[in-house]
DODREN-837189 format. One line per 5 residues: number of its first residue (from 1); their letters; for each residue y, x, z of C-alpha. Coordinates in steps of 0.1 Angstrom, whole numbers. Layout:
<nodes>
NUM> a> Y,X,Z ~ ...
</nodes>
This chain:
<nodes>
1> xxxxx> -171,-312,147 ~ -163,-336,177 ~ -142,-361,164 ~ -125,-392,191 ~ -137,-425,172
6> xxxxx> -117,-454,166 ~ -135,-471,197 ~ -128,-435,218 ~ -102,-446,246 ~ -84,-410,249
11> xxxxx> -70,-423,285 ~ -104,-424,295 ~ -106,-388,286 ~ -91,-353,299 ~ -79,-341,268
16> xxxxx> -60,-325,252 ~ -69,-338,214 ~ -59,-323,180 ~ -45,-333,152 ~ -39,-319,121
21> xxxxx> 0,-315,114 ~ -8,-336,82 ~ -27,-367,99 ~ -3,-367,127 ~ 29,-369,99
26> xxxxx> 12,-397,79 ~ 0,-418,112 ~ 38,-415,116 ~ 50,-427,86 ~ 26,-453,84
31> xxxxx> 42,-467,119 ~ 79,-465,104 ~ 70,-482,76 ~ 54,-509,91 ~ 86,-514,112
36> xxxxx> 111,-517,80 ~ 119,-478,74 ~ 121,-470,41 ~ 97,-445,28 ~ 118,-415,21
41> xxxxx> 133,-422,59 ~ 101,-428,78 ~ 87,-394,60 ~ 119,-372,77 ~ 114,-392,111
46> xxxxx> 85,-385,112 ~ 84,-347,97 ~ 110,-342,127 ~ 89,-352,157 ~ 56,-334,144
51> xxxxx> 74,-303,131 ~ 92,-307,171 ~ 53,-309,181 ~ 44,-281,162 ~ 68,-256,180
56> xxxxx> 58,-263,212 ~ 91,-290,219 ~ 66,-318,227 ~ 93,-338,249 ~ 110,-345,216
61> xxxxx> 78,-349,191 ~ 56,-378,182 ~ 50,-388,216 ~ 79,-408,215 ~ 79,-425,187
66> xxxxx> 66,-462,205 ~ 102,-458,221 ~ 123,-455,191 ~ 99,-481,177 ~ 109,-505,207
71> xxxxx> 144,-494,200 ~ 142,-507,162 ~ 127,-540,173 ~ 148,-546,200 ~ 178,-540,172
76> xxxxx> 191,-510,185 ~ 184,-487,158 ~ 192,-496,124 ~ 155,-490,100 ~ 179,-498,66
81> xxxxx> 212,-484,67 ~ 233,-471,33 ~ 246,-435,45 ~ 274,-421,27 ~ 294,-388,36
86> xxxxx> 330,-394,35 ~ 347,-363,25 ~ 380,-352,44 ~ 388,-320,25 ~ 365,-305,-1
91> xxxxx> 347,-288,28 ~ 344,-313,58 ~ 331,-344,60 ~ 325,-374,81 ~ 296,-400,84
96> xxxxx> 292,-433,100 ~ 256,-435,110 ~ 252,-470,113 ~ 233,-472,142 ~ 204,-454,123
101> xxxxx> 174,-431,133 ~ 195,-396,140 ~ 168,-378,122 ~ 177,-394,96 ~ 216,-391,98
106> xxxxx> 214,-356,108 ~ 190,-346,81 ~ 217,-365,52 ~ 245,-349,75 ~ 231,-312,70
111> xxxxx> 222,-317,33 ~ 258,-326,27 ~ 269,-297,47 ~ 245,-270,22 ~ 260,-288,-10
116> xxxxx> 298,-277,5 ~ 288,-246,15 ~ 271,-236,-13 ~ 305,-245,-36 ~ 332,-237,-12
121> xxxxx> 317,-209,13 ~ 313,-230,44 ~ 307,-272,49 ~ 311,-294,80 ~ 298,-328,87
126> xxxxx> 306,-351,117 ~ 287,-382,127 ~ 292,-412,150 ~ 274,-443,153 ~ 242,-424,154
131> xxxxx> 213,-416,177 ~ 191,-395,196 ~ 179,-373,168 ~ 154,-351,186 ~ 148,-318,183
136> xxxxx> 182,-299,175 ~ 166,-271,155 ~ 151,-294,131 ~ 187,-298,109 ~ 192,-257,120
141> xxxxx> 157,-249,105 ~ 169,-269,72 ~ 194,-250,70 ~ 184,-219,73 ~ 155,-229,44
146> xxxxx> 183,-233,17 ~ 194,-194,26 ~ 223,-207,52 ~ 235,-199,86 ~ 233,-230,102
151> xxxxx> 249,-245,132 ~ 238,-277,153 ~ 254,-295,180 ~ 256,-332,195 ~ 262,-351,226
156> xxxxx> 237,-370,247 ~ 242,-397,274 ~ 253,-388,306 ~ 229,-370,327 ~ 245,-338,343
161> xxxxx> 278,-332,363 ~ 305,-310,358 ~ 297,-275,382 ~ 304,-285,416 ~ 301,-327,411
166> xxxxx> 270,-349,420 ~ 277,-376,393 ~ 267,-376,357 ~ 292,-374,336 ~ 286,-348,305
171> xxxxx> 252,-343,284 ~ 224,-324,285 ~ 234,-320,250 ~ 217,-292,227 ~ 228,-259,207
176> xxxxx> 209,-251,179 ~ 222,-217,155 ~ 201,-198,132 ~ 206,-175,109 ~ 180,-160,86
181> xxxxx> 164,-126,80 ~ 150,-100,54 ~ 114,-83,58 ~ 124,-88,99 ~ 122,-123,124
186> xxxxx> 152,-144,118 ~ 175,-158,144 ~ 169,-196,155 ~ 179,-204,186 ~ 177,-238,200
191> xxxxx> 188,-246,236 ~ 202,-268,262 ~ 229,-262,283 ~ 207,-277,314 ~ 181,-256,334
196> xxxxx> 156,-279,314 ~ 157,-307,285 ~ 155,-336,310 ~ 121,-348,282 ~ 104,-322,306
201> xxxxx> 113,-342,333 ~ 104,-373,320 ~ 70,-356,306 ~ 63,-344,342 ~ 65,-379,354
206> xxxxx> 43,-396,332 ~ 19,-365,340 ~ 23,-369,374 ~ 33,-332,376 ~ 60,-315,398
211> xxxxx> 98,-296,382 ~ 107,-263,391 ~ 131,-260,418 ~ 164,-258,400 ~ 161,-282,375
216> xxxxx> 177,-313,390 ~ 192,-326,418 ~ 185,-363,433 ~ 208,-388,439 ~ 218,-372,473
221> xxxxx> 227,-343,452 ~ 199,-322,471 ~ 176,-297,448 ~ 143,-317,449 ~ 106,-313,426
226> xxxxx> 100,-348,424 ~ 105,-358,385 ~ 112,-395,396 ~ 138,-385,423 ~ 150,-368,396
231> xxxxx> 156,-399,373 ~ 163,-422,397 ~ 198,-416,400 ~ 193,-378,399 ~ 213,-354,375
236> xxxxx> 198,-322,361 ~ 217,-290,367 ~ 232,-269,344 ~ 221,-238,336 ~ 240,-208,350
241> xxxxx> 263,-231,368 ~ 301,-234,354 ~ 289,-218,323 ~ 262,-246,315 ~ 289,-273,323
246> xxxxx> 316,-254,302 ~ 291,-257,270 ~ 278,-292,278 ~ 321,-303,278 ~ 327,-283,245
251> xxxxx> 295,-303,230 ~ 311,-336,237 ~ 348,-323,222 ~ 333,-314,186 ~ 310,-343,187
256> xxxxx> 323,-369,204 ~ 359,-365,211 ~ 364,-356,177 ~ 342,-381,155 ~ 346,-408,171
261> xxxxx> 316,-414,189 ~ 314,-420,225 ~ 323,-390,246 ~ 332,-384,281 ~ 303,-403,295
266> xxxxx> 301,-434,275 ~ 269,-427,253 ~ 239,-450,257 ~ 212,-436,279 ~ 180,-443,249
271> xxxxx> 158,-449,281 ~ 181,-477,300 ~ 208,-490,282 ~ 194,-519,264 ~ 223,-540,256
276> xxxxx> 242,-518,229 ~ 231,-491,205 ~ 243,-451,218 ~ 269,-443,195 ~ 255,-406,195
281> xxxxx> 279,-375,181 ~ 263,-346,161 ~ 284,-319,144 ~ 269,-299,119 ~ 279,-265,99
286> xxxxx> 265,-245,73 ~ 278,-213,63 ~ 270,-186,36 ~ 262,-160,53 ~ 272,-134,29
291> xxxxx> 310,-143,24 ~ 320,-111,43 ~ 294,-86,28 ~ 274,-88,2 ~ 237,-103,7
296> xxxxx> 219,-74,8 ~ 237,-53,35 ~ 234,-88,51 ~ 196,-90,51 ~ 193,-52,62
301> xxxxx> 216,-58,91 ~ 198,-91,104 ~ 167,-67,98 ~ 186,-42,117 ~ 192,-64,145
306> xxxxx> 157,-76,149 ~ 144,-46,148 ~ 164,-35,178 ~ 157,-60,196 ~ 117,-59,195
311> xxxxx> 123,-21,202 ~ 140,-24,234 ~ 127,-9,267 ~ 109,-36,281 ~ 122,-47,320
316> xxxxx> 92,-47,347 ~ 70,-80,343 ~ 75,-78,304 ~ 50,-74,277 ~ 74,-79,248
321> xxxxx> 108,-90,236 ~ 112,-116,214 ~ 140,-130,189 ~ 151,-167,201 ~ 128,-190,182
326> xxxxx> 100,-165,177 ~ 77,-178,200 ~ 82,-215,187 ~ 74,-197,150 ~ 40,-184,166
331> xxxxx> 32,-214,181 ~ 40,-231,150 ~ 19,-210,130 ~ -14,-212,156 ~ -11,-249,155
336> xxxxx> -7,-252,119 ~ -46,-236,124 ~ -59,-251,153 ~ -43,-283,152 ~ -10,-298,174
341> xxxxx> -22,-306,209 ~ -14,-342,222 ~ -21,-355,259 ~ -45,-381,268 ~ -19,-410,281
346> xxxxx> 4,-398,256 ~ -24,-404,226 ~ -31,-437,242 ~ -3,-451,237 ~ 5,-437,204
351> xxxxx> -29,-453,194 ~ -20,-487,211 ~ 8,-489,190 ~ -9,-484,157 ~ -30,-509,172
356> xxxxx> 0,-537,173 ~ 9,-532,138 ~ -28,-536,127 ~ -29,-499,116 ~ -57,-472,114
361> xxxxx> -54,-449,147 ~ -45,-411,146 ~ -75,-391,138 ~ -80,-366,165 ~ -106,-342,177
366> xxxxx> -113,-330,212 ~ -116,-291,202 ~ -95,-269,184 ~ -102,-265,146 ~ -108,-226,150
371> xxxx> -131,-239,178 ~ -150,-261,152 ~ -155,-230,132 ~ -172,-206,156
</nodes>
């Protein structure tokens, strides 16, 4: 086995290196600790951004955790808070997330949301005061483990216009709804209502890597492929148009207007805005999903559906058709074997920062595991 030593300087190296989901949770704790989080909140931060890794959503996994670590010593995100739900009916709450990590609300939001469901059928939790809290199917996925239909949503800082404008207003803000399965491949589906999360931009620019035509706009309003055009007063594009900007508004009514969080443009930007915390909206639903038949049919219909699905005539150009979220679930599954892939510069300074707080670095290797084995 090829292992990167502590004195290896990944920069100085192609890449990618590999890490097992395990190490690469634990390096991560280890870092949230040493900042002040509690251990039972450092282990779901972290869980969240490697279990974003593992799926193939790398522009919202452990690569940014020296942000959000900047973001907790500059004061903007809150390592200790004291989260409470406060119920509004027996089956919909609210919770002030105190300027915490929005893994962490979301994750306390969703739990709360089971607990009703499970007693009354259906439970809803808001939250304001919170922040970015990654990848959306994360809360979805939990969920969907306690045997629920479950339904993410939140706002983001302003980075797309309305169809037709040049100005950001609304959010690239993302949709995550699963609902689980029998024998068959459930249904997670995790989206944004841009033609791209705009961490793809962002990870194109540090890469020094092109965008697809179609994904933003720069601050001209003119289509353009350079990532930095696109974030320099650039706005990304919806995706199919009025329809993208449609879903992006009704994100920021259930979880801004709503809550109580910022809304109609007014949440912090995690990447500029400096001078005051986001106040970040998330709505989140969980739902029985055999109040209308009984759990069985349920399970053979979702089976049902699935099976369709994969049985379609396949369109020119296609190999298969997949469920949303099944090829995150395969991915998932190789780099559970293999190991999660992280970029050179990206490793660097993941590295560097264990560095600062006097911590051992992530273990890595520079081949897959399966490629150890052979």
């Amino acid at each position: 086995m090829s292992t990167v030593s502590e004195a290896t300087k990944p920069e100085a190296a192609q890449g990618p290196f590999y890490a097992t989901a395990e190490d690469a949770e634990a390096f991560g704790r280890r870092l949230l600790i040493a900042h002040g989080v509690p251990e039972d909140d450092a282990r779901i931060v972290a869980s969240c951004l490697v279990r974003a890794d593992l799926r193939g959503v790398d522009t919202h996994g452990l690569q940014y955790l020296p942000h959000y670590l900047d973001r907790v010593r500059r004061g903007l995100i809150n390592p200790k808070p004291e989260l409470k739900v406060e119920r509004v009916t027996p089956m919909v709450g609210g919770l002030d997330g105190q300027n915490a990590f929005g893994f962490v609300v979301a994750t306390k939001a969703m739990a709360e949301a089971i607990e009703m469901a499970r007693e009354f059928g259906v439970g809803i939790v808001t939250c304001r005061r919170s922040t970015h809290f990654g990848m959306a199917a994360n809360y979805m996925l939990q969920a969907m483990d306690a045997g629920m239909i479950g339904m993410v949503f939140t706002n983001a800082s302003p980075g797309m216009p309305p169809w037709g404008g040049r100005d950001p207003i609304i959010g690239t803000s993302p949709i995550a709804c699963g609902a689980p399965a029998g024998a068959e491949t459930p249904f997670d589906l995790d989206m944004s209502p841009a033609a791209a999360a705009r961490g793809k931009v962002r990870r194109a620019a540090r890469r020094g890597e092109a965008i697809p035509l179609g994904y933003a706009l720069d601050k001209d309003g003119r289509p353009t492929t350079d990532p930095h055009a696109a974030l320099d007063g650039g706005v990304m594009q919806p995706i199919g148009g009025p329809k993208g900007s449609g879903l992006s508004m009704m994100m920021d009514v259930l979880c801004g207007v709503i809550t109580g969080a910022a809304c109609a443009g007014e949440v912090g930007n995690q990447f500029k805005d400096y001078d005051r915390p986001q106040n970040v909206g998330h709505f989140l639903l969980a739902m029985k999903p055999d109040l209308f038949v009984s759990k069985d049919e349920y399970l053979a219909r979702m089976d049902k559906l699935a099976r369709n699905v994969h049985a379609c005539r396949r369109a020119e150009g296609f190999d298969e058709i997949l469920m949303p979220g099944e090829r995150e679930r395969r991915l998932e599954a190789e780099y559970r074997r293999v190991g999660v892939p992280y970029n050179a510069k990206e490793l660097a300074e993941l590295q560097a920062e264990a560095a600062r707080a006097s911590l051992p670095p992530l273990k890595v290797s520079n081949t897959p595991r399966m490629s150890n084995s052979q």
